[in-house]
C-alpha positions as CSV (number, residue, x, y, z in Angstrom):
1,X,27.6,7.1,7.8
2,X,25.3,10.1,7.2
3,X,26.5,10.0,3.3
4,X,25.6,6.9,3.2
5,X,22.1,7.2,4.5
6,X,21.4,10.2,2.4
7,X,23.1,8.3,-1.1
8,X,20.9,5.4,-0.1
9,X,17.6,7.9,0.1
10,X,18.6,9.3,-3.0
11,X,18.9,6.2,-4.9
12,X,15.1,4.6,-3.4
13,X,13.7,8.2,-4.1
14,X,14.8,8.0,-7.7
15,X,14.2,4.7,-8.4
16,X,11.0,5.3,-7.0
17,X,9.9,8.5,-9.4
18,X,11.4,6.4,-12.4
19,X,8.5,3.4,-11.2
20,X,6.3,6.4,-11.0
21,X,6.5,7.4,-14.1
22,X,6.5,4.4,-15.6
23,X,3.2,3.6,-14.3
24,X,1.7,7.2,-15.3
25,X,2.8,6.3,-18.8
26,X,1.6,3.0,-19.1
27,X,-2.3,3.9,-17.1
28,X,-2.1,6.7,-20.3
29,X,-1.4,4.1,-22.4
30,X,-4.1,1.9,-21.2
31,X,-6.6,4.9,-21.0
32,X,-5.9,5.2,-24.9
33,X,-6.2,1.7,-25.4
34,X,-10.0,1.6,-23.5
35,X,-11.3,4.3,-25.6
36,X,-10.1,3.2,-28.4
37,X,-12.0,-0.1,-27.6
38,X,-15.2,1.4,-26.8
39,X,-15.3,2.0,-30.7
40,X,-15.6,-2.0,-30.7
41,X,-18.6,-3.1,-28.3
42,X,-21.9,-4.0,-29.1
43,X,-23.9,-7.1,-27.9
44,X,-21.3,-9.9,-29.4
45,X,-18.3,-8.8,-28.8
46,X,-18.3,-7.8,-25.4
47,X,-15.8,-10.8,-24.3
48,X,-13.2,-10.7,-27.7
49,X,-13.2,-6.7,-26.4
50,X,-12.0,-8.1,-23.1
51,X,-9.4,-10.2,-24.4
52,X,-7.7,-7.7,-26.7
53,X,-7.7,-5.6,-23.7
54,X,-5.9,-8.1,-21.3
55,X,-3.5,-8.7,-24.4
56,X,-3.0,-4.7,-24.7
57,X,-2.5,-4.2,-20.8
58,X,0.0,-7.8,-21.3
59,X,2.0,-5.6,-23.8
60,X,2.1,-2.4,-21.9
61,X,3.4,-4.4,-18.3
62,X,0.2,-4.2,-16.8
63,X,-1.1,-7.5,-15.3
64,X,-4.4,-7.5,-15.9
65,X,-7.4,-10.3,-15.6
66,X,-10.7,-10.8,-17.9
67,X,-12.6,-10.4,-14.3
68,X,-11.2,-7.0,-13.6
69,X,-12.8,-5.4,-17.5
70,X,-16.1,-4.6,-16.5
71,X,-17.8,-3.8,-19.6
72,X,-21.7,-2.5,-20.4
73,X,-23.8,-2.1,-23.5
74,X,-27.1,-0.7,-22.6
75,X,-30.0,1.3,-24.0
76,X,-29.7,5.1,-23.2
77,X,-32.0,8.2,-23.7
78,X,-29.2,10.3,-23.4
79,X,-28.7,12.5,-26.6
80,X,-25.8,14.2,-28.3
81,X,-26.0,17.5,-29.1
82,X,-26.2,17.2,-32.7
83,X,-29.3,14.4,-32.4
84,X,-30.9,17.2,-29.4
85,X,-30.8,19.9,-33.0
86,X,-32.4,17.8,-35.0
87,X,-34.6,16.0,-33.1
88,X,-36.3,19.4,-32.2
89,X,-36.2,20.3,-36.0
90,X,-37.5,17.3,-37.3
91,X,-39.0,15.9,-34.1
92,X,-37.0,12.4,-34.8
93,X,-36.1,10.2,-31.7
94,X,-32.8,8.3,-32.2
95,X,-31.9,5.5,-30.4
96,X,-29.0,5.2,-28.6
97,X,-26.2,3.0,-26.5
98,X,-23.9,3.7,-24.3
99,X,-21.2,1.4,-24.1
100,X,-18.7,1.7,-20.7
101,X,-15.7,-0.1,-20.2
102,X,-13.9,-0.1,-16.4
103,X,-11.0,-1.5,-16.1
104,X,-9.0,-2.1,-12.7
105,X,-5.8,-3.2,-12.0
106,X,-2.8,-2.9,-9.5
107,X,0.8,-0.9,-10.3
108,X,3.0,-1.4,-7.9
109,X,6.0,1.6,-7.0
110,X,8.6,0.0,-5.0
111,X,6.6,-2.4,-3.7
112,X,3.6,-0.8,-2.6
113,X,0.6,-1.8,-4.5
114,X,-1.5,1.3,-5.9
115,X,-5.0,0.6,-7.1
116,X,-5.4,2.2,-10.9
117,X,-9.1,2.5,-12.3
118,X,-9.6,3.8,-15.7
119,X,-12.9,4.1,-16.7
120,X,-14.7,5.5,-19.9
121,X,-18.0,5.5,-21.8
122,X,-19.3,6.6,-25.5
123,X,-22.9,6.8,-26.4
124,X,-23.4,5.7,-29.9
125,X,-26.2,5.8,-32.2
126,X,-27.7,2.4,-33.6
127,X,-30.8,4.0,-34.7
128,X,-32.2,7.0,-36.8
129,X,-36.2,6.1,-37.8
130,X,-36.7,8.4,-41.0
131,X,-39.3,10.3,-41.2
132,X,-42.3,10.2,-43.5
133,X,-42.6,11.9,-46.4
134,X,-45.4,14.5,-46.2
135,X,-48.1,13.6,-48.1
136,X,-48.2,17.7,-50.1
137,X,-44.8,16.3,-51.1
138,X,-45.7,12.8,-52.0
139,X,-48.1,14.1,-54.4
140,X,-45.2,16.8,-55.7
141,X,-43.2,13.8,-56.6
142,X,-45.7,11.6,-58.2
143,X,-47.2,8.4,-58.3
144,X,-44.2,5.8,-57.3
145,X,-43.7,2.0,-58.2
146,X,-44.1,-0.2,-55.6
């Protein structure tokens, strides 16, 4: 009896880590997928974004609904290190996004559901102004056609 009991807890304990892993591999495989995404938003394509994701989750054995993609694409004054360099050189402001997608779904390991959330943002640039040309150089270069 007692080799029964401990087969039977070896058996749920190892099906068990095999559903475990399982799920770790396909929330880093979903983690992938949302930042490769995040590439892809801007103002009109915020719902196609959400699709290919629901599709990508589909493919990976993740059941996950439109509802549960949160996604944002707002203004930000938040600066990369590269723009910080150059805008203190050049004193140039750059104008930037920051796109964040959340996503949230349920994995379940033998049975018991387990709330996943994978969130992730990128800040991306949509505007450099360029900055005037000095008027000691504009006379250096000439008189110009316009």
């Amino acid at each position: 009896m007692k080799t029964v009991i401990v087969l039977l807890l070896v058996v749920v304990i190892g099906l068990g880590f095999v559903q475990w892993v399982k799920a770790f591999k396909a929330r880093s495989d979903m983690a992938g997928r949302v930042e490769q995404q995040l590439d892809m938003v801007d103002s009109n394509s915020i719902d196609s974004v959400k699709q290919t994701l629901v599709q990508e989750a589909r493919k990976l054995g993740i059941t996950l609904r439109p509802d549960n993609v949160h996604i944002t694409y707002e203004d930000t004054e938040q600066r990369t290190l590269a723009q910080e360099i150059v805008g203190k050189k050049l004193g140039a402001q750059f104008v930037n996004k920051r796109a964040t997608i959340t996503v949230h779904y349920t994995a379940r390991i033998l049975g018991f559901p387990i709330a996943e959330d994978i969130t992730n943002s990128h800040i991306r640039q949509v505007e450099a102004p360029r900055m005037p040309v000095p008027r000691q150089e504009q006379e250096l270069l000439g008189p110009t056609d316009e």
